[in-house]
C-alpha positions as CSV (number, residue, x, y, z in Angstrom):
1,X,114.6,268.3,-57.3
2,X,116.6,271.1,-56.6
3,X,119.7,270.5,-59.4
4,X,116.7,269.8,-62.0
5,X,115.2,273.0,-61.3
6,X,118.1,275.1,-60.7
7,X,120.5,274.4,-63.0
8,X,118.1,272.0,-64.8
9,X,120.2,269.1,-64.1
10,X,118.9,265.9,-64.1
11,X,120.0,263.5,-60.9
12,X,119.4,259.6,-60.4
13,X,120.4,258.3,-56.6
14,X,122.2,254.8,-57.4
15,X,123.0,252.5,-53.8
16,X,126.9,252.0,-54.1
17,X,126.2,248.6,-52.7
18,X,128.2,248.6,-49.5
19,X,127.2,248.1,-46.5
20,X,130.3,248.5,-43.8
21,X,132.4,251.2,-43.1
22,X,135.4,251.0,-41.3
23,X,137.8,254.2,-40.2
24,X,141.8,253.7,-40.6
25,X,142.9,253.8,-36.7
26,X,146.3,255.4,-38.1
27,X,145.0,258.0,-41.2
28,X,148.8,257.5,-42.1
29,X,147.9,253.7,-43.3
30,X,145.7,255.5,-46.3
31,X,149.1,256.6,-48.2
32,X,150.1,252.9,-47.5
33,X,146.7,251.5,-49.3
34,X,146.4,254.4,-52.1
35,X,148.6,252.5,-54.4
36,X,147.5,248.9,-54.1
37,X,144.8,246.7,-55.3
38,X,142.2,246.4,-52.6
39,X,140.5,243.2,-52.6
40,X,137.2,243.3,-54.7
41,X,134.2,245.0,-53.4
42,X,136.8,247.5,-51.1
43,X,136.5,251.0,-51.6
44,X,139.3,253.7,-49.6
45,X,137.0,256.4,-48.8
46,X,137.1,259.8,-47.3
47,X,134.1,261.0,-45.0
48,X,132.8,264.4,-44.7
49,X,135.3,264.9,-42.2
50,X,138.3,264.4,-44.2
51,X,138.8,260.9,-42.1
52,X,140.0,257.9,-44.4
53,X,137.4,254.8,-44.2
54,X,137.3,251.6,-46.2
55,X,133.5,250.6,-47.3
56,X,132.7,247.1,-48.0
57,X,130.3,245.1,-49.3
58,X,130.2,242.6,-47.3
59,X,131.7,241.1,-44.0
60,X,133.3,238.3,-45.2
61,X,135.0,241.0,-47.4
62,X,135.8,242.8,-44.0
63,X,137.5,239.6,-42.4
64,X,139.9,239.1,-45.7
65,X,140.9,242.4,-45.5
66,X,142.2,241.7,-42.0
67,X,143.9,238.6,-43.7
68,X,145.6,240.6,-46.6
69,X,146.2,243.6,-44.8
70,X,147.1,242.3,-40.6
71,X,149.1,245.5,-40.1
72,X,146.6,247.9,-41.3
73,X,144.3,248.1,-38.2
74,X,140.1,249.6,-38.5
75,X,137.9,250.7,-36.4
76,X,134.0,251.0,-36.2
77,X,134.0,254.1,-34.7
78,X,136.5,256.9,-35.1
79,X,137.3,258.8,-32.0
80,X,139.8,261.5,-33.4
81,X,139.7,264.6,-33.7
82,X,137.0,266.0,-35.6
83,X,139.1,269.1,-36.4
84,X,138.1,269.0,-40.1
85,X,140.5,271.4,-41.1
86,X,143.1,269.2,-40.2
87,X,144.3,266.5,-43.5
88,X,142.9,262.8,-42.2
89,X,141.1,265.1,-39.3
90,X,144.5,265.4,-37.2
């Protein structure tokens, strides 16, 4: 409501269809995934706190992830810093 009647822009909310999010236990591993093709349905995210997180649409999507990627270790809940400031909330 408030971009139509401000700036008379019109919005439509659209799910993105995932439904896990995992944080990267080393922020460092995000560089490492940039470049490559993440399995289908795998989206490298950042989160409001500058923290990189991989979304998924599924679980089995979750558990080949862990198969392509065994070095690259997630977590369900990141327990950094939440020094926002900071790149990848260091």
């Amino acid at each position: 409501f408030r971009l139509q009647s401000e700036y008379g822009v019109e919005t439509r909310l659209e799910s993105g269809g995932f439904n896990t999010v995992r944080w990267l236990e080393n922020p460092a591993d995000a560089q490492t995934l940039a470049p490559l093709a993440l399995p289908s349905g795998t989206k490298l995210m950042i989160d409001s706190l500058n923290r990189p997180a991989l979304c998924f649409e599924s679980q089995w999507g979750m558990r080949y992830f862990g198969t392509q990627y065994p070095d690259i270790k997630l977590i369900e809940v990141y327990r950094g810093t939440l020094d926002a400031t900071q790149p990848y909330g260091r």
